[in-house]
C-alpha positions as CSV (number, residue, x, y, z in Angstrom):
1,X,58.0,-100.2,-180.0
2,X,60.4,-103.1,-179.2
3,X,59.2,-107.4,-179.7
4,X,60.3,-110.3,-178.5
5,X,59.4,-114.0,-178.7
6,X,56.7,-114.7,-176.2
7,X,59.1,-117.0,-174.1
8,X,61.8,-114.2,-173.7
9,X,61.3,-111.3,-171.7
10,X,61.3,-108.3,-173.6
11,X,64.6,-106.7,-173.7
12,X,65.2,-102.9,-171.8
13,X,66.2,-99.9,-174.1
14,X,69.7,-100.2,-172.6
15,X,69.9,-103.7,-173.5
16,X,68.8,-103.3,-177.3
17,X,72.1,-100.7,-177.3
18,X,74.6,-102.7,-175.9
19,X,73.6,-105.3,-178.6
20,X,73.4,-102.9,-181.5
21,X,76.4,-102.7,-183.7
22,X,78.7,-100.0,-183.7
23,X,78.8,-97.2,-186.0
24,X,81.7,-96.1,-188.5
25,X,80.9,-92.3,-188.8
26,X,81.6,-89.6,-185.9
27,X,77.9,-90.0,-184.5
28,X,74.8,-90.8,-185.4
29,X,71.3,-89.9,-183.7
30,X,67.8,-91.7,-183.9
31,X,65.3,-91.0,-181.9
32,X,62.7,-93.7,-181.0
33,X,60.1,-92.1,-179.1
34,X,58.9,-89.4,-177.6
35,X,56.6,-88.1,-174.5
36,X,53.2,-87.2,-175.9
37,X,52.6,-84.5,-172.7
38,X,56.0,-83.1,-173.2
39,X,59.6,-82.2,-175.4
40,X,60.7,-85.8,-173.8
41,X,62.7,-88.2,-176.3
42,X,64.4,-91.3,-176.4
43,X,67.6,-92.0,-178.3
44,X,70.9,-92.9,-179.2
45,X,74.0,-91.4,-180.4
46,X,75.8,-93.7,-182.0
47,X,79.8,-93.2,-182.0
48,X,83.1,-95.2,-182.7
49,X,83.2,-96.0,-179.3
50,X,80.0,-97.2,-178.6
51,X,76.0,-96.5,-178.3
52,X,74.8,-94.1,-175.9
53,X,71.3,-93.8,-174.8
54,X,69.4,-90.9,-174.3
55,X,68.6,-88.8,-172.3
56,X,71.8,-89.6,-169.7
57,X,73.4,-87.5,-167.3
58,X,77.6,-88.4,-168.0
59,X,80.3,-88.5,-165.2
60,X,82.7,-85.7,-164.8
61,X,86.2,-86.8,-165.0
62,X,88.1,-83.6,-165.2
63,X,91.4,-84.9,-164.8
64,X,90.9,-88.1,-166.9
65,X,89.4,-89.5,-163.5
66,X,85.9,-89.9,-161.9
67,X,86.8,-89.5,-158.6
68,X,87.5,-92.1,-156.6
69,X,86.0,-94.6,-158.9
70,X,87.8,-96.7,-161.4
71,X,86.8,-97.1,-165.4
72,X,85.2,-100.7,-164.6
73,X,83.4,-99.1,-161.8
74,X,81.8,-96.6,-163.7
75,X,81.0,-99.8,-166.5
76,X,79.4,-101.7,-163.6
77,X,77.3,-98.6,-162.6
78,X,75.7,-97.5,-166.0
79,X,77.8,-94.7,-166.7
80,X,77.8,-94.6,-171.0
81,X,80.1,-91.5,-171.6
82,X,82.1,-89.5,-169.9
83,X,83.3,-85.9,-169.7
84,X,86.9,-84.6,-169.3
85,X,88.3,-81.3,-169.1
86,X,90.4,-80.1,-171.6
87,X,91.9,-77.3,-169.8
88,X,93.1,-79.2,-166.8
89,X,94.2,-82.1,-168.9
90,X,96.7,-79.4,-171.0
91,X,98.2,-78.4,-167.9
92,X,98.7,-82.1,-166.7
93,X,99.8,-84.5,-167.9
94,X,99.3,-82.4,-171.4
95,X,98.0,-83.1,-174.7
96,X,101.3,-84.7,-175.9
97,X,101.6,-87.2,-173.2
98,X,97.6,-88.0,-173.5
99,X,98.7,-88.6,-177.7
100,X,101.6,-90.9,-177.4
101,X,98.9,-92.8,-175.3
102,X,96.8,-93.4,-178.0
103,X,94.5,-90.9,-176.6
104,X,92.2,-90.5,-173.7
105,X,90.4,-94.1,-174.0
106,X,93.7,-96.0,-173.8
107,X,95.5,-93.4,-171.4
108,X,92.7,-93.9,-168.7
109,X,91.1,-97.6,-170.1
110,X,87.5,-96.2,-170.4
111,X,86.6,-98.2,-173.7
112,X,83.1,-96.0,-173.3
113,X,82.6,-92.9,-175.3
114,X,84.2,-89.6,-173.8
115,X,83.1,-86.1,-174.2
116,X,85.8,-83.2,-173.7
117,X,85.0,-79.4,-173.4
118,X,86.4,-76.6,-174.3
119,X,87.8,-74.5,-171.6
120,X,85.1,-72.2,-171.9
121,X,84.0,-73.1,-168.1
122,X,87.3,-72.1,-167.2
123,X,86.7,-68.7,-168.9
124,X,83.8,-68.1,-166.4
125,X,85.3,-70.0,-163.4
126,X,88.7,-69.1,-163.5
127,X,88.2,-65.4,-164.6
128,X,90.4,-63.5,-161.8
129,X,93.3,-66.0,-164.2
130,X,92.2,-64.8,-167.0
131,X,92.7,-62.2,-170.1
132,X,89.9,-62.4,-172.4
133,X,90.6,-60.9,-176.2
134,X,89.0,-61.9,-179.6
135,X,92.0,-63.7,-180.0
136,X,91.7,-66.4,-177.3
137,X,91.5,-66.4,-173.3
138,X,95.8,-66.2,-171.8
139,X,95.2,-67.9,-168.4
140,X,97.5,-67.5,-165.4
141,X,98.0,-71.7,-164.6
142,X,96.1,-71.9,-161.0
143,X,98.9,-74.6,-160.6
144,X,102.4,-72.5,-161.1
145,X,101.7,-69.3,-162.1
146,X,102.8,-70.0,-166.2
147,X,100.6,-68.5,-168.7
148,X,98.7,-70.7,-171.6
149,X,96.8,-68.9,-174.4
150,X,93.8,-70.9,-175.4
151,X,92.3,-69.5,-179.2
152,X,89.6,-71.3,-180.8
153,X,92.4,-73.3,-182.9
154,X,94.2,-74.6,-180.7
155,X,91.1,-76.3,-178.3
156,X,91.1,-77.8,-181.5
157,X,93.7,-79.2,-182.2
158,X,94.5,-80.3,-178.4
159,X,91.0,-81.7,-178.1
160,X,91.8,-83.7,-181.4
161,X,95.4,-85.5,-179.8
162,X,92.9,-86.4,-176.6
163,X,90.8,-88.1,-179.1
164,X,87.6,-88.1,-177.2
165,X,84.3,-89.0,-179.3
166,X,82.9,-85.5,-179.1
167,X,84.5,-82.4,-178.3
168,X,83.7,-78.7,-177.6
169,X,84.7,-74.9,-179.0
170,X,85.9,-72.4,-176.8
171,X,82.9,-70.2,-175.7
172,X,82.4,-67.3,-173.3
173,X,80.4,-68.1,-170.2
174,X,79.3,-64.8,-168.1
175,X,78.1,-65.0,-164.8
176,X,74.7,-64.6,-163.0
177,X,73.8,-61.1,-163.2
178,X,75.9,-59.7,-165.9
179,X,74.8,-56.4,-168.2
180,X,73.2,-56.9,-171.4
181,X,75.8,-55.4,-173.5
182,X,78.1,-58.1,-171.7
183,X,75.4,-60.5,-173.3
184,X,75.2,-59.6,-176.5
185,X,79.4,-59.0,-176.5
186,X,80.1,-62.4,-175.3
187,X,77.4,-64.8,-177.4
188,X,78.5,-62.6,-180.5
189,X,82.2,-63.7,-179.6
190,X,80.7,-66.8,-179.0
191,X,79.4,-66.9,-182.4
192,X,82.9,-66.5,-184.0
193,X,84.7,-68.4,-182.1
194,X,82.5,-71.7,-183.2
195,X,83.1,-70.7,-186.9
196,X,86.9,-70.9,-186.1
197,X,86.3,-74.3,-184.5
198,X,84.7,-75.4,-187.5
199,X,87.4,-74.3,-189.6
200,X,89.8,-75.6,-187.8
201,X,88.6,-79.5,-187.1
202,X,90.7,-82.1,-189.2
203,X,89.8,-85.3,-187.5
204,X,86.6,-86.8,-189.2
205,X,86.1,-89.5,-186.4
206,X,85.5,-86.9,-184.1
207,X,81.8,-84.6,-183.4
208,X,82.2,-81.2,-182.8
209,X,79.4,-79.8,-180.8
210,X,78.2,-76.1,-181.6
211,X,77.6,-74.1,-178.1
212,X,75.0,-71.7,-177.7
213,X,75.4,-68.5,-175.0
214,X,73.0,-65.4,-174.8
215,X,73.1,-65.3,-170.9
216,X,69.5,-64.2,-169.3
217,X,67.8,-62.6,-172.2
218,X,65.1,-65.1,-174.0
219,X,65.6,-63.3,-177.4
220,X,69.4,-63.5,-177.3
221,X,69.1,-67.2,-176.4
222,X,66.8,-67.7,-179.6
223,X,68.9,-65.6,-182.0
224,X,72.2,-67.7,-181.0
225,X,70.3,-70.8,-180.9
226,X,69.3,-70.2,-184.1
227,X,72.8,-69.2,-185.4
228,X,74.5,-71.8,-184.3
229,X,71.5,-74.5,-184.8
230,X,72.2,-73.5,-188.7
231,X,76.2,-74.3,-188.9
232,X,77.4,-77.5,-189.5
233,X,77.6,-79.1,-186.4
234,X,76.7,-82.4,-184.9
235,X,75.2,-81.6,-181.5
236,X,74.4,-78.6,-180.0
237,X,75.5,-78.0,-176.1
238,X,73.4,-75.2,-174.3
239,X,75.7,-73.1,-172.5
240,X,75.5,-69.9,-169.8
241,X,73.4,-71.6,-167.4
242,X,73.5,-73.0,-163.8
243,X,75.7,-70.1,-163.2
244,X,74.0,-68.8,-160.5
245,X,70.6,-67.9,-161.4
246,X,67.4,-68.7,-159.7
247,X,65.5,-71.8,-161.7
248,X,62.5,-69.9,-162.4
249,X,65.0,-67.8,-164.8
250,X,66.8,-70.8,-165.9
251,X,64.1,-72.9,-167.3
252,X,62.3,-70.4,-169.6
253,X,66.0,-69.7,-171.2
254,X,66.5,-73.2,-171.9
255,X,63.1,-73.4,-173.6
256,X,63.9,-70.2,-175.7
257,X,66.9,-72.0,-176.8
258,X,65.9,-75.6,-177.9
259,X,63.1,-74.1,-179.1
260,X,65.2,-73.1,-181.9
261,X,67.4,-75.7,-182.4
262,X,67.1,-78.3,-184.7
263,X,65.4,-81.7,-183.9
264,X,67.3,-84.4,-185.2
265,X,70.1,-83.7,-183.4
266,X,71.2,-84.3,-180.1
267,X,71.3,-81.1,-177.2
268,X,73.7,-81.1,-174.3
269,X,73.0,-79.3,-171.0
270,X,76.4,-78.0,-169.9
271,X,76.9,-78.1,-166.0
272,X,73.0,-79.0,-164.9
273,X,73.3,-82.6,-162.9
274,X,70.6,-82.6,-159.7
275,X,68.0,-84.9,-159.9
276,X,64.8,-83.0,-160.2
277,X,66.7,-80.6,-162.8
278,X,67.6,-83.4,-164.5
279,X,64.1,-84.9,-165.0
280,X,62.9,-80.9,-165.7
281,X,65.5,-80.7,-168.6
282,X,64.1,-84.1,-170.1
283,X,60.7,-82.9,-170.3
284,X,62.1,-79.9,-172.4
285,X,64.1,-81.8,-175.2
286,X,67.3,-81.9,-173.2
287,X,69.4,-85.0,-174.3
288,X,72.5,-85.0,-172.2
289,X,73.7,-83.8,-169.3
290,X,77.0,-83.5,-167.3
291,X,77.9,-82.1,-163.5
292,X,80.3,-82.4,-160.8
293,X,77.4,-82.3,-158.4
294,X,76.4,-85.8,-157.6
295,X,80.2,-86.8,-156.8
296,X,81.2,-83.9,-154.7
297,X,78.1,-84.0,-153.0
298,X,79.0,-87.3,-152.1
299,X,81.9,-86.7,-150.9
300,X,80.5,-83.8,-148.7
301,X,78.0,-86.3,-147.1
302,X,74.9,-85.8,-149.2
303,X,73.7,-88.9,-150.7
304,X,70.8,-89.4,-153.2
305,X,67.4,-90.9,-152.4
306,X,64.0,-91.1,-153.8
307,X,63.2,-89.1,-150.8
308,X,65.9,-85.9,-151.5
309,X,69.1,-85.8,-150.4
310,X,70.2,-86.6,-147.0
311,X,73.3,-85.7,-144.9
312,X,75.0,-89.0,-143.8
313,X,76.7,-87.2,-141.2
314,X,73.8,-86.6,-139.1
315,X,73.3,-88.4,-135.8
316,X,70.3,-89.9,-136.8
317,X,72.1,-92.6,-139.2
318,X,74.6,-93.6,-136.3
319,X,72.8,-96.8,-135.6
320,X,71.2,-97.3,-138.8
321,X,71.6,-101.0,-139.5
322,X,69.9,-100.7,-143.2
323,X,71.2,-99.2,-146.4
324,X,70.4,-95.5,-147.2
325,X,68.5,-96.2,-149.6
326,X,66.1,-99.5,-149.3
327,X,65.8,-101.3,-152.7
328,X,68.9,-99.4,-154.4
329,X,70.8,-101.9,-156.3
330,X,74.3,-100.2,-156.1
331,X,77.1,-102.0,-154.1
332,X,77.0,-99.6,-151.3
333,X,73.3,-100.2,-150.5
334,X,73.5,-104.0,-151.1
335,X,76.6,-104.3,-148.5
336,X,76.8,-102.1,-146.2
337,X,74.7,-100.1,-143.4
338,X,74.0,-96.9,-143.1
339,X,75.5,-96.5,-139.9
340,X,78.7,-98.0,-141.7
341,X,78.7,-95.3,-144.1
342,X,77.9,-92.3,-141.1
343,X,81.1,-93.6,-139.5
344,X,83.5,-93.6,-142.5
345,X,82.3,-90.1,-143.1
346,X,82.5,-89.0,-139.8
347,X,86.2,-90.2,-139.5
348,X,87.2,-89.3,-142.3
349,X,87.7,-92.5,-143.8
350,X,88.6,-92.6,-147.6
351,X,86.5,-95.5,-148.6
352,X,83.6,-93.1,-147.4
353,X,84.2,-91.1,-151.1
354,X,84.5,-94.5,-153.2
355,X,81.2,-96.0,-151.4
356,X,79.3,-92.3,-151.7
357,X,80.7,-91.9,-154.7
358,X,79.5,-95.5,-156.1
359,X,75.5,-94.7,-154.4
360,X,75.4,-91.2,-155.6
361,X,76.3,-92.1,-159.3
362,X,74.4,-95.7,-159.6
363,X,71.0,-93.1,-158.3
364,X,71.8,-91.5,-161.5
365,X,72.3,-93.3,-163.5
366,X,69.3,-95.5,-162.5
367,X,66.9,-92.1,-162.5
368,X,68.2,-92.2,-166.6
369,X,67.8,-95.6,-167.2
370,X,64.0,-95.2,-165.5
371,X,63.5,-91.8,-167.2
372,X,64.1,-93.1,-170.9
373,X,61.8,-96.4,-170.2
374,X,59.4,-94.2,-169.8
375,X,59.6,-92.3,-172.3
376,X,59.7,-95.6,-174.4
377,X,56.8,-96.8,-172.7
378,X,54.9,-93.6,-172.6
379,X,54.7,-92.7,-168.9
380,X,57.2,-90.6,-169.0
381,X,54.9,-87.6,-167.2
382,X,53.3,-90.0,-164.9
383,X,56.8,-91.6,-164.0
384,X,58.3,-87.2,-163.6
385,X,54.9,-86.3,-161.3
386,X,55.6,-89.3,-159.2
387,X,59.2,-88.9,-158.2
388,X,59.1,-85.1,-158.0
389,X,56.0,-85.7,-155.9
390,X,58.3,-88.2,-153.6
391,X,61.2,-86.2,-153.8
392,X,62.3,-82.8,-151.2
393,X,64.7,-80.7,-153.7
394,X,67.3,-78.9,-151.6
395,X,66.1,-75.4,-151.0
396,X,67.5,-72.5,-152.9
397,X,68.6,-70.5,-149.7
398,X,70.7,-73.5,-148.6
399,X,72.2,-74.5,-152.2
400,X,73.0,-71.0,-152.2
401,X,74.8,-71.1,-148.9
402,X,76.9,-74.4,-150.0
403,X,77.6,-72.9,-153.4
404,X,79.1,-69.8,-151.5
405,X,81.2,-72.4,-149.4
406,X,82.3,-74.1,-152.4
407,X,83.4,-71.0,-153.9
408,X,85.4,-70.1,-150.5
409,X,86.9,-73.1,-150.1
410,X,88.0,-72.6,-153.7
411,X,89.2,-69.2,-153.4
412,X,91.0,-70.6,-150.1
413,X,93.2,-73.5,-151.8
414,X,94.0,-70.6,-154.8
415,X,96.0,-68.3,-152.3
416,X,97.7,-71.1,-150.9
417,X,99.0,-72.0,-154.7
């Protein structure tokens, strides 16, 4: 697929991007190969802030911040794009502060592309805040009480003063189990509330990304796949999922849904970010993804390696004079020791989260960059079979367990508010 002169090495995928020009419409998406074994594909979307390559798993910065890392940081580690939250950012600093900024890019000096949703995790997340109506969501602020009505508008419009590259429409996420007259309420809703969206967009150097719902039920996913797949959006973000649902239920809903999307245009998996899910929702068409997990798991002591993920904390990195993961070429691995690292975390030490935080990203954004070579160079099934073969997932009992400590330690910090 790619040339070169015969004395010049032939340049990566990620290289050709940084040297391709930039584009002047909202995005753009070619795709220049794909996996012959499965729905694998390599691409780029193409916006005015820059190239990115797909498939890539983007940073969350929720409140214009990925945490503990600064925007050169992220530069120096292979992160592309970004996401931000738009419903913490309108409670602070707000939308008109972010504005007479110039916007997200110059508020926080990430020159990169940024993605912003909608909200519509909040809706799910945040719903013992929360009045849902056809209207909008009115959310009780988790920060002074004050209420904020969100309607499909006025995501809009405060997505547009953020000024992020692509943005989101409010949507109704429902929880792991729900009813399926909840189902067909809230992706009907769902439905309407991206028509708004549409309506409402004024900003033509912005994408507006449809978002598809139909909870657990493989025909609902297909019939609002292929609702939304036929309005006029640029990207398509798969929604509802992650939510607490075994994976055995979670992959054949995300096949009933890209199955009927269309295929020249790029598809988003809202909120999936392990490793080995990551790699799963490549070989079914997935495109992008985005998830809090690899940074709060690092900050929680679980660091990435090709083996699984391992607990830093543990005695058995105390003396550890190597790096936690041998061959990684992140800063943490190339200068300091293991047992370095299971001290900071075990005191407490803040520059544990930065170094974490630096390993746990670079391993995924590495895993990407690995992942779309090849798919390039088509190994891509050969190149999935050999790290998942390498690589101990954490079980679902015990991801269960931490994701019910997460949730308490939520709740906890709530009725101290």
């Amino acid at each position: 697929m790619f040339s070169s002169s015969p004395d010049q090495p032939t340049p990566s995928h990620d290289e050709q991007l940084d040297a391709a020009s930039s584009s002047s419409s909202a995005l753009t998406f070619t795709i220049h190969a794909r996996d012959p074994h499965s729905a694998a594909r390599v691409g780029t979307i193409q916006t005015p802030h820059g190239a990115i390559p797909t498939p890539i798993y983007m940073p969350v910065g929720t409140q214009a911040s990925v945490k503990a890392i600064t925007p050169a940081e992220l530069e120096t580690l292979g992160a592309k794009i970004i996401l931000s939250n738009t419903y913490h950012l309108l409670l602070r600093p707000g939308p008109d502060l972010i504005a007479s900024f110039g916007g997200l890019h110059d508020f926080m000096q990430w020159p990169r592309p940024i993605l912003t949703d909608s909200g519509g995790f909040q809706v799910f997340s945040l719903g013992h805040l929360r009045k849902l109506t056809e209207e909008g969501v009115l959310f009780r602020s988790h920060l002074d009480g004050s209420e904020l009505f969100l309607t499909p508008e006025r995501v809009i419009a405060v997505e547009e003063q953020y000024g992020a590259d692509i943005i989101l429409p409010l949507d109704e996420c429902l929880p792991y189990p729900t009813t399926p007259q909840a189902s067909v309420i809230a992706m009907e809703r769902t439905h309407r509330w991206a028509e708004r969206a549409l309506a409402a967009k004024r900003r033509p150097d912005q994408a507006l990304f449809g978002i598809t719902q139909g909870a657990f039920d493989p025909a609902l996913r297909s019939a609002s796949a292929r609702f939304i797949g036929a309005l006029p959006f640029s990207g398509f973000s798969i929604g509802g999922l992650s939510v607490g649902e075994p994976k055995e239920l979670m992959w054949p809903m995300l096949e009933a849904t890209i199955a009927e999307l269309p295929d020249g245009k790029p598809r988003h998996l809202l909120g999936v970010g392990s490793p080995e899910d990551l790699l799963e929702g490549v070989a079914r068409g997935v495109d992008m993804f985005d998830c809090v997990l690899p940074t709060r798991t690092a900050r929680n002591g679980g660091l990435y390696t090709k083996h699984g993920r391992v607990n830093i904390r543990a005695a058995r990195f105390r003396a550890e004079r190597g790096p936690i993961e041998p061959g990684c070429d992140c800063a943490t691995c190339q200068t300091f020791s293991a047992g370095y690292l299971h001290h900071l975390a075990r005191a407490g030490e803040l520059l544990y989260y930065r170094l974490g935080t630096i390993h746990n990203l670079r391993f995924m954004a590495r895993l990407m960059e690995q992942a779309r070579q090849a798919i390039a160079d088509g190994s891509f099934a050969s190149f999935k079979a050999d790290f998942l073969a390498g690589y101990q997932p954490v079980n679902e009992q015990v991801r269960e367990a931490q994701r019910r400590k997460w949730q308490a330690a939520r709740a906890l910090e709530r009725s101290k508010s």
